[in-house]
N, C-alpha and C positions, 0 to 999 in steps of 0.2 A: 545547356538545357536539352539539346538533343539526344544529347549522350543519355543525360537521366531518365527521358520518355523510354529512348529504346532498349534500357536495360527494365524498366518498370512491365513494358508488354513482354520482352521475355520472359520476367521470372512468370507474370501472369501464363503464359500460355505452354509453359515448362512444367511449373508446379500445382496445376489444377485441374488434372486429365480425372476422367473418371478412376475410381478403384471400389475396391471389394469391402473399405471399412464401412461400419455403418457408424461414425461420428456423432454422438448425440450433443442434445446445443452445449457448448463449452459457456462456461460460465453465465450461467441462466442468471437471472434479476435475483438478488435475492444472496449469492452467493460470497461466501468469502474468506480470505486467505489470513493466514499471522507467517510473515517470516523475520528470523532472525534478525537482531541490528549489532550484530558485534557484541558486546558486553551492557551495552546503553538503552537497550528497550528491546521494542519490535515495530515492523511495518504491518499496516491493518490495510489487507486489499481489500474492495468489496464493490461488489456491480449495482449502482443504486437506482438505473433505469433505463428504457430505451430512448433513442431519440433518432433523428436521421439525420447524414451527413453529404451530399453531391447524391441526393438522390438514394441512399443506401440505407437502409434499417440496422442500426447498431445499438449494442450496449456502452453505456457509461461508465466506466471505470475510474474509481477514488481510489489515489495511494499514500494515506495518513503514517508520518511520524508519530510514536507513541514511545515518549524518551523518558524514563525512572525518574520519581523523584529524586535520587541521587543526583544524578549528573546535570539534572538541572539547577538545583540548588547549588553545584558549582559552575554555574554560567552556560551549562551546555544546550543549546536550539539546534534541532536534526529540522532540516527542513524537509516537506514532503517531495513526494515525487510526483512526477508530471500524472494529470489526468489520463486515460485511456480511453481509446474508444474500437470496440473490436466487432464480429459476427463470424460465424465459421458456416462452413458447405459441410458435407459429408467427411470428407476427408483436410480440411483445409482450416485454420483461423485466421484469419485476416485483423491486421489492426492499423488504423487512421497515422499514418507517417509522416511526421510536418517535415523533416528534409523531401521527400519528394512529394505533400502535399496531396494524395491521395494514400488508399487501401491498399498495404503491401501484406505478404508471406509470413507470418507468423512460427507455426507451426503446423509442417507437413507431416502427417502419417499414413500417408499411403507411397512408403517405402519399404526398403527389403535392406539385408546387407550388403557394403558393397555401394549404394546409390552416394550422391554428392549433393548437395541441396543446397544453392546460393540464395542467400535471401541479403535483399536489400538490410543498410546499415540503421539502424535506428537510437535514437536518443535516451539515453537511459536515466539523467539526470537533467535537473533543468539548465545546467551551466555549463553541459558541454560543448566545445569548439571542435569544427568540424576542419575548416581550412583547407588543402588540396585536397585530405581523405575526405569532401563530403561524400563523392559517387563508390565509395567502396563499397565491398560485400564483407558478409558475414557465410563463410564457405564453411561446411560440414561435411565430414564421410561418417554415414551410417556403418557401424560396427554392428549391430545388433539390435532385433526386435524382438523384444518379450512381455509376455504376460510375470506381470509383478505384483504379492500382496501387498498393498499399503494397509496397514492396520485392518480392517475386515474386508476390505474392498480388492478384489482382483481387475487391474487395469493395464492397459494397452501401452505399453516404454521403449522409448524412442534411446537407444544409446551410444553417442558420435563422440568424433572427434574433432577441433578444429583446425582447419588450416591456412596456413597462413597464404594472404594474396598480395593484397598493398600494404602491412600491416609495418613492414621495414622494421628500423630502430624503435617506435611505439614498441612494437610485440617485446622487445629487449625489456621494456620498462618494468612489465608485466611479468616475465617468464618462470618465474617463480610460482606463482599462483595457478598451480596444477591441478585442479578440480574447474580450475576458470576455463583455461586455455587446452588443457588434454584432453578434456572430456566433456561433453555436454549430454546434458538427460533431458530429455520431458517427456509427459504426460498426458494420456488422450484428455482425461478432464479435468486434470488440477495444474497443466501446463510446466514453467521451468521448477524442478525440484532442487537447486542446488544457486541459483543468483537470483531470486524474486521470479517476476514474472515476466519479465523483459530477460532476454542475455545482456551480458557485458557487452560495453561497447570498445570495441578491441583497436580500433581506428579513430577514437575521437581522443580527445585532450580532454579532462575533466582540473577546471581551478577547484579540487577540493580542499575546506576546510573544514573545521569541524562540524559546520554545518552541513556537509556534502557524507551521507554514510550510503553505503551501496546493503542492499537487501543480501540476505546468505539462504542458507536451508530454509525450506519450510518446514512449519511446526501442526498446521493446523489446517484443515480445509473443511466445508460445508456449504450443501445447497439442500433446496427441495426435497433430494434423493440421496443425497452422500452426504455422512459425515465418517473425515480420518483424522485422525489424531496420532502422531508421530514424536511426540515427546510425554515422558513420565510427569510433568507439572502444567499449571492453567498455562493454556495456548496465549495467552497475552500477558505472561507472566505474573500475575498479578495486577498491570497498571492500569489503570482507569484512559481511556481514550480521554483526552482532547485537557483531562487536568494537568498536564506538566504542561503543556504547551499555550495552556489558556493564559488569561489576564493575569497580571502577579497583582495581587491586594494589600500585600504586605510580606514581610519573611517569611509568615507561618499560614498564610489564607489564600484560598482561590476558590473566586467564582465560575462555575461554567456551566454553560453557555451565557454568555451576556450580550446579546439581549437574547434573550430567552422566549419562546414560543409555547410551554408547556412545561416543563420541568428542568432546575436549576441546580446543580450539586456547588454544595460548599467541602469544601474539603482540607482540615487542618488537621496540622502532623506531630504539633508538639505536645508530646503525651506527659510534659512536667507542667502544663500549665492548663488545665482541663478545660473545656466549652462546658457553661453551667445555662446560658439562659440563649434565645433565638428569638427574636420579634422581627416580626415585617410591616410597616404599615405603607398606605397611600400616602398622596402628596396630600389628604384634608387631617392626617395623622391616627386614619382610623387604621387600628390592628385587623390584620389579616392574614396571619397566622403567628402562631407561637410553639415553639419547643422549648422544655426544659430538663437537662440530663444531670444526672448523678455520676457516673463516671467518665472517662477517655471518649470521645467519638471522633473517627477519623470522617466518616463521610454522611452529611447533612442532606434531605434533600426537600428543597422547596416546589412545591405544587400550586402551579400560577397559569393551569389550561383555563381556568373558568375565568381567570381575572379580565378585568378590560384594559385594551392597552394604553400606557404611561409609564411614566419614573418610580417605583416604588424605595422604600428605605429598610436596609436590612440591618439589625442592630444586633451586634454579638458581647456579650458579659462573660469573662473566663475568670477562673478561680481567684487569680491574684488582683482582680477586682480592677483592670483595665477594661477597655470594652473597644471596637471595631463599628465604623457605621462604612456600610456599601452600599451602592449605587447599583439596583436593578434595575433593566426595562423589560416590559413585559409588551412585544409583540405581535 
């Protein structure tokens, strides 16, 4: 425990000296990220609020699996990634560390070529083991600082490399993975552009399985003030947040969100068997809304802000004259 204190006020009083950047807030409320998930979706960052931590004003950070119908419908659950909680100084982002239980070093840019930047280790999935590596660093030599356009945006890049400390046989495991471990990039506002938003964690054990997918590229960023777009197709490729991962209703239906506060997507995929009729009633059977379609509809959506809260009954009729009854609560 000693150990961990006295490495924690080091990096603090090492890597927080005044400098010349002027840092505007990094991920303001509001803001938010799509990066890659391999072949299988994408992750949906997004800062949903402030809150305070030991006394510290920070943002909230949500890191949502968004995994394709495809690979769900062959058994596949990405689980999300750990919550965040971060705030930045002029030159500094700090984010809420549960290996050492307070605000460490995120990302520094008030550096030059040339500088070394240790930053405490951090968790980058929810299942990794830490064991003798917990007190490691994550150690960088600054290669180069440049202004870089991202799609309209000219911004402030951080470009290092890693090196190895305690990282031993781990690092062997790894060493292939040459944009992980050669090089690391980030960014005054949109932060890691090449592993999510966290770095890899180069010292820990992760038991991944399929459920374990680590974030790649970023596709997409916006706040307030910036929007970049770094890929030629939709930044969330198409997939609807929270439908692969929501409730499964049956093979071909999903409700979501259930229970529901305001608005409810139904969403079915089989385009040989059409949606013809939509009813909602209460529990006294009275209708409270109705749709009825003519062709293919992939995505439904029920409007139940005004309703009072209880169980309501959603009833679907499809061409081949089966029908579906689900189970809403409204809020």
């Amino acid at each position: 425990m000693k150990k961990l204190l006295l490495l924690s006020v080091l990096f603090l009083a090492c890597l927080c000296t005044p400098g010349s950047a002027q840092q505007t807030t990094f991920a303001p409320v509001g803001a938010e990220w799509y990066y890659d998930m391999g072949g299988t979706g994408v992750f949906h960052t997004s800062v949903t609020g402030d809150t305070v931590i030991q006394g510290i004003s920070c943002r909230h950070v949500r890191q949502k699996a968004v995994t394709s119908w495809f690979y769900v419908s062959k058994g596949l659950v990405v689980n999300d990634l750990p919550d965040l909680y971060i705030y930045n100084t002029a030159d500094t982002v700090f984010v809420y560390n549960r290996i050492y239980q307070k605000f460490t070093p995120l990302y520094v840019f008030n550096v030059q070529a040339g500088d070394t930047v240790r930053l405490p280790m951090l968790p980058a999935t929810p299942r990794a083991f830490y064991g003798q590596y917990l007190d490691s660093l994550n150690e960088l030599v600054v290669d180069s600082v440049k202004m870089v356009t991202y799609d309209t945006a000219l911004l402030k890049t951080v470009y290092a490399h890693n090196v190895d400390t305690n990282v031993g046989f781990l690092r062997k495991l790894v060493e292939s993975w040459d944009e992980i471990n050669n090089e690391s990039v980030y960014e005054e506002r949109i932060g890691g552009i090449r592993t999510g938003l966290l770095p890899i964690c180069q010292t820990c054990i992760d038991f991944l399985d399929d459920h374990g997918q680590f974030p790649g590229s970023i596709r997409c960023y916006h706040d307030n003030t910036l929007a970049i777009k770094l890929v030629n197709d939709d930044c969330a490729k198409g997939i609807k947040e929270g439908i692969p991962n929501g409730p499964v209703l049956s093979d071909e239906v999903y409700l979501y969100p259930n229970p529901s506060s305001g608005t409810t997507s139904i969403t079915y995929v089989n385009n040989k068997n059409p949606l013809l009729d939509m009813t909602v009633t209460d529990i006294l059977g009275r209708n409270m809304e109705r749709q009825q379609f003519t062709g293919y509809q992939k995505d439904i959506t029920i409007h139940s802000a005004n309703w009072a809260q209880g169980i309501y009954t959603v009833k679907l009729v499809f061409a081949d004259k089966t029908t579906h009854t689900l189970r809403l609560e409204k809020i």
